[in-house]
C-alpha positions in Angstrom: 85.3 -18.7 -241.3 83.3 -17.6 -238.2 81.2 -14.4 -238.6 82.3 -11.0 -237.0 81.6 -9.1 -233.9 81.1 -6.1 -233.7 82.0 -3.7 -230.8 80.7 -0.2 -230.4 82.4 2.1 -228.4 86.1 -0.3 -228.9 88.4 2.7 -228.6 86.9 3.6 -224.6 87.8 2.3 -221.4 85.8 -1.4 -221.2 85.3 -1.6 -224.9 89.2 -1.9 -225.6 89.2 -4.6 -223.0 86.5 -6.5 -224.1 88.4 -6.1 -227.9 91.4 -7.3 -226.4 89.4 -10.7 -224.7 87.8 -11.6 -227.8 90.9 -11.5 -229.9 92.5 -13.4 -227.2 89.4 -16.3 -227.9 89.9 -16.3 -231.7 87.2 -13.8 -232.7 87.1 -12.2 -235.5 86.0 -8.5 -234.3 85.2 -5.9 -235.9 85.3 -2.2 -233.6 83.9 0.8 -234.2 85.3 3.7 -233.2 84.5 7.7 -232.8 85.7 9.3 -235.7 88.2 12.1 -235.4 90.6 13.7 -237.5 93.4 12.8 -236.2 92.3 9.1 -237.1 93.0 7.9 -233.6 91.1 4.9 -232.3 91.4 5.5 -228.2 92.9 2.7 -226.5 92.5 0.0 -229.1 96.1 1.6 -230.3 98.0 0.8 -227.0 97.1 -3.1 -227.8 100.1 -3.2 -230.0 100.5 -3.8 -233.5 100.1 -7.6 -233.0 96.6 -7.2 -232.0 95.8 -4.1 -234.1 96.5 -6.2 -237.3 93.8 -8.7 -236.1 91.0 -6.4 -235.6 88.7 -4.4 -238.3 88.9 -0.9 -237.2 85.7 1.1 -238.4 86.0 4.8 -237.5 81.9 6.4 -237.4 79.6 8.4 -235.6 77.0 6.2 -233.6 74.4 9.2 -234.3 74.8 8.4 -237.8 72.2 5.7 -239.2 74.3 4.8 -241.8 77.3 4.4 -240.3 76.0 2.4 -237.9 74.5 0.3 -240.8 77.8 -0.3 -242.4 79.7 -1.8 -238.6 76.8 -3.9 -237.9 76.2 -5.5 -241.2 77.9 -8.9 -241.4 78.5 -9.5 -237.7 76.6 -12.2 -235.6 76.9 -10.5 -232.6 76.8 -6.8 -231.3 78.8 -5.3 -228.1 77.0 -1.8 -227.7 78.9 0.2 -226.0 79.2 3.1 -227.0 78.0 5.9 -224.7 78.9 9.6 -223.1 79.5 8.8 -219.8 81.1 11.4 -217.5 77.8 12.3 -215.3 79.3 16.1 -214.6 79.5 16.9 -218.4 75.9 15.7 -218.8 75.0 18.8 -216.7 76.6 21.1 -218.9 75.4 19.5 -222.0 72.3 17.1 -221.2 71.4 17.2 -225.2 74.6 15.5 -226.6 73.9 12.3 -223.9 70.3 12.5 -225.3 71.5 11.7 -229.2 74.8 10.1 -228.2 73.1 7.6 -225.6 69.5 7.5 -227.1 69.4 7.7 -230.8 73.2 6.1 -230.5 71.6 2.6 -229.4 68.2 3.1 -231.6 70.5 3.5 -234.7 72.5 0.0 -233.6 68.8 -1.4 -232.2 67.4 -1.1 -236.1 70.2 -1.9 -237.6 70.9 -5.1 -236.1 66.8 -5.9 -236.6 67.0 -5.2 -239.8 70.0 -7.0 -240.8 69.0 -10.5 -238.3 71.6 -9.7 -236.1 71.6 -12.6 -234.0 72.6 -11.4 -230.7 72.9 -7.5 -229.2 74.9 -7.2 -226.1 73.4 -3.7 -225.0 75.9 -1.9 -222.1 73.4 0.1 -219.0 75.0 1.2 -216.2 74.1 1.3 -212.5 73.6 5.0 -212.5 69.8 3.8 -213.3 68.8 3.2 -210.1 69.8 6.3 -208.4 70.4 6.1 -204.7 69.7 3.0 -203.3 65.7 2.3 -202.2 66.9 -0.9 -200.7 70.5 -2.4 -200.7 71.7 -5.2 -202.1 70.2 -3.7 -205.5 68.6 -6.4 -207.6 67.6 -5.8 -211.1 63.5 -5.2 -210.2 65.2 -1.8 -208.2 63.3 1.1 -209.8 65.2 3.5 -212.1 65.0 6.9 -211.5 67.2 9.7 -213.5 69.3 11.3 -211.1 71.0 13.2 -214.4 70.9 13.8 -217.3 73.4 10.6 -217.8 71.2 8.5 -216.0 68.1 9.4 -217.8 69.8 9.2 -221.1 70.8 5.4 -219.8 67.1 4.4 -218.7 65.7 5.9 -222.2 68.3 3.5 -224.0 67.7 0.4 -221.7 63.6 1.0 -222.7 64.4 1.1 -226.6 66.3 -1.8 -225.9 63.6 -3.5 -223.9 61.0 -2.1 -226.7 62.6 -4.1 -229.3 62.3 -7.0 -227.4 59.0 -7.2 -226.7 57.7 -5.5 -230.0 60.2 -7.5 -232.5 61.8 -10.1 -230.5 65.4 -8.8 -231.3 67.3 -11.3 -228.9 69.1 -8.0 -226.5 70.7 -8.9 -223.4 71.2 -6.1 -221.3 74.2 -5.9 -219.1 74.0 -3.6 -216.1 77.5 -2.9 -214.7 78.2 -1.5 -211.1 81.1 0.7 -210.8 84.3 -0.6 -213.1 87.8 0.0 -213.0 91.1 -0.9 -213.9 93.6 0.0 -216.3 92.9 2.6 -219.2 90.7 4.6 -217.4 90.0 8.1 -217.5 90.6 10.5 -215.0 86.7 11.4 -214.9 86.2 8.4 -212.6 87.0 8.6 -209.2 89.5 5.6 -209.1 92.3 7.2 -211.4 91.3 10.3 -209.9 92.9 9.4 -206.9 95.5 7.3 -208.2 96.5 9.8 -210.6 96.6 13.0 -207.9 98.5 9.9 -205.5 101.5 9.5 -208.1 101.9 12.6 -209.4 103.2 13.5 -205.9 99.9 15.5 -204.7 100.0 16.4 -200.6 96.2 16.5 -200.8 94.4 14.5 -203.2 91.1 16.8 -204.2 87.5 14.8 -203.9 83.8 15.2 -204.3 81.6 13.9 -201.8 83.6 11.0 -199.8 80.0 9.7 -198.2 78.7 7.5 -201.0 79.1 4.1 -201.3 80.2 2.3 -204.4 80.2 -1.3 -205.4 83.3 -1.4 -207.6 84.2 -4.2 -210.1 87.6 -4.4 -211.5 87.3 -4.7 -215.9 88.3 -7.8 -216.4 85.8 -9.1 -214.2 83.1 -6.7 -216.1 84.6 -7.7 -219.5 83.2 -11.6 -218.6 80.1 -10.5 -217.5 79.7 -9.3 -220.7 80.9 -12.8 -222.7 78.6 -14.3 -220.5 75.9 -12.7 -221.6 76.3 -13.5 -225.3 77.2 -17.2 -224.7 73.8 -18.4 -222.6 70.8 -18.3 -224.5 68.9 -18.0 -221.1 70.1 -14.1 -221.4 67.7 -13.0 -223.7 65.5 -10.6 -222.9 67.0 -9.9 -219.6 68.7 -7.3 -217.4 71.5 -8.6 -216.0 73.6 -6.6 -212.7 77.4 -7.3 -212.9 79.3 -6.3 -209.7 81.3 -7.9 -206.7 78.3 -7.3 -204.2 80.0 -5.3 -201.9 80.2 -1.6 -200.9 82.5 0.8 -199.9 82.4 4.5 -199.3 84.4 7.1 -201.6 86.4 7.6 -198.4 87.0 4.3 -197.5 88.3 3.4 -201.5 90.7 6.5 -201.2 92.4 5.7 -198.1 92.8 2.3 -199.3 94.0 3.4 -202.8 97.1 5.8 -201.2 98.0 2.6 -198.8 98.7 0.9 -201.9 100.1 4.2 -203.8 102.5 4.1 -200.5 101.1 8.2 -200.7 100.7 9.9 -197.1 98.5 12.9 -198.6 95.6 14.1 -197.1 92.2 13.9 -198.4 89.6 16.9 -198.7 86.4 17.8 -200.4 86.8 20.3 -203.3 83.2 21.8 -203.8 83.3 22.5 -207.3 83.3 18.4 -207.6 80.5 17.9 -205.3 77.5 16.7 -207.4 74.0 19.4 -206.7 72.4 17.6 -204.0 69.1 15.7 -205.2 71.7 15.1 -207.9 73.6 12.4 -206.2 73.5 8.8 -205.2 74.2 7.8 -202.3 74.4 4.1 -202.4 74.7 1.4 -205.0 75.6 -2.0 -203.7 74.8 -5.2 -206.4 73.1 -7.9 -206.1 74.6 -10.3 -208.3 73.0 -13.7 -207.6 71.2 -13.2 -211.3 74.7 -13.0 -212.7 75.6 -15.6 -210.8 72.4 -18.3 -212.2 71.9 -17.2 -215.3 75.7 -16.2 -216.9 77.4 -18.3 -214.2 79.6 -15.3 -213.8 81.6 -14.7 -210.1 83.9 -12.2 -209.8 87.5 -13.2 -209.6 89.3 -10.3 -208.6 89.0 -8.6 -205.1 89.0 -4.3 -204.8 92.5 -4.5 -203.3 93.9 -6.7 -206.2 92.0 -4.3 -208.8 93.4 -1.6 -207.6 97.2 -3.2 -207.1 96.7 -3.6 -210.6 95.7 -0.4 -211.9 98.0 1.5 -209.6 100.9 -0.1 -211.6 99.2 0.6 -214.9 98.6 4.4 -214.3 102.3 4.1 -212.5 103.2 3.7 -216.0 101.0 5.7 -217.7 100.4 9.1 -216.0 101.6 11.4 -218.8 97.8 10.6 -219.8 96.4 12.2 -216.8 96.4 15.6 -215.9 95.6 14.9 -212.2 96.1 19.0 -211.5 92.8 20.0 -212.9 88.9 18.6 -212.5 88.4 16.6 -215.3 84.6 16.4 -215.9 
């Protein structure tokens, strides 16, 4: 019987469709999921039963050594992605992203040393680099901590790095550019509009509409990070996953009412603009690593990600509450 994998973070946004891949590939996979009284696992539960009885659901705290312990013993390779990631909460409460996104992946980082994990699949984010110092961004761009999010993500991608170099724990670091697609929440600009679109909004409610996103639809992030744990030629690396092409805030929004068929009007509500020094500007991938190392391309264009998860929210917007700012 082939070992299990782990995935922290299953019940979010890309962990439930990475769950959903590897059951699709025969894994055995074991998820981890926040804890909560309610006993709810996120999205893992809208997989169906079929699925659900096919994966080993383990509800824990990632700040919790010994929970951590527990998921990761037994399993040949770790996902990590568990995270806070909504950059406006990490204003309001910079010390939860500190032990969520810091001590979170030291917790998995010694576990999986100490029980000879074989692989750790460790989930950074594009946020790193701040605004763009040069465009298209390669992985040698320097990281600078715009927020509190960001800085939380750079501290986790050295630890990660750190056990590299000081125990040769074989980490692959996957760097994603803005995903999207089908399950996620409204604090990301994509359902944001979608969701305001739908519900019937005459003016869909924005932050800044000048910066300029490379956005990569979740399936295509999902193999980026499959790639990663199959070539051996990963370890030890930083690896960007995006399409490799920009466009601004604006731009995406008219784009996503065409395909929402909505006529509203778009304006900038200042209570969603980011403080100044605060936000980046420009983050276009350059994905020619991806491309030698994981043979990885992406397979789905923006407009065909988004024809996608317009129909998914279509049927799902009793999730959303597109009336208020969700941070």
């Amino acid at each position: 019987m082939k070992k299990a994998v782990l995935v922290t973070g299953s019940g979010g946004f890309i962990g439930s469709h990475l769950v959903e891949e590897l059951i699709a590939q025969g894994r055995r996979v074991r998820a981890m999921v926040h804890y909560n009284s309610q006993n709810r696992w996120g999205w893992l539960e809208s997989l169906g039963k079929e699925i659900l009885s096919e994966i080993e659901v383990i509800p824990g705290e990632i700040t919790d050594p010994a929970a951590v312990r527990k998921a990761v013993t037994g399993c040949e390779v770790v996902f990590h992605l568990a995270a806070l990631i909504g950059i406006p909460y990490s204003y309001t409460s910079p010390s939860a992203y500190v032990q969520t996104n810091v001590f979170g992946t030291l917790n998995v980082l010694q576990a999986c040393l100490d029980e000879g994990t074989e692989k750790v699949i460790h989930t950074s984010t594009s946020e790193t680099y701040g605004t763009a110092q040069y465009v298209p961004i390669d992985e040698g761009h320097p990281l600078v901590g715009q927020s509190p999010y960001a800085a939380s993500k750079i501290g986790a991608d050295k630890l990660v790095e750190s056990f590299y170099l000081s125990f040769n724990l074989p980490v692959v670091t996957i760097r994603p550019f803005n995903t999207f697609g089908p399950r996620q929440s409204a604090r990301a600009v994509v359902p944001t509009i979608i969701a305001q679109a739908l519900s019937g909004a005459k003016v869909i409610r924005l932050g800044s509409l000048e910066p300029v996103r490379d956005l990569t639809y979740v399936k295509d992030t999902v193999l980026g990070f499959l790639a990663g744990a199959e070539r051996k030629e990963a370890i030890g690396q930083v690896i960007n996953i995006g399409n490799g092409e920009g466009a601004s805030i604006g731009t995406l929004a008219q784009l996503a009412l065409e395909i929402c068929g909505s006529g509203a009007d778009i304006a900038v509500d200042n209570c969603r603009v980011r403080p100044e020094k605060s936000e980046v500007m420009e983050l276009i991938c350059d994905n020619s690593k991806a491309r030698e190392v994981l043979h990885w391309v992406p397979r789905y264009s923006l407009r065909e990600g988004l024809e996608k998860t317009v129909e998914w929210i279509g049927h799902n917007l009793s999730n959303y509450k597109p009336e208020i700012y969700n941070i």
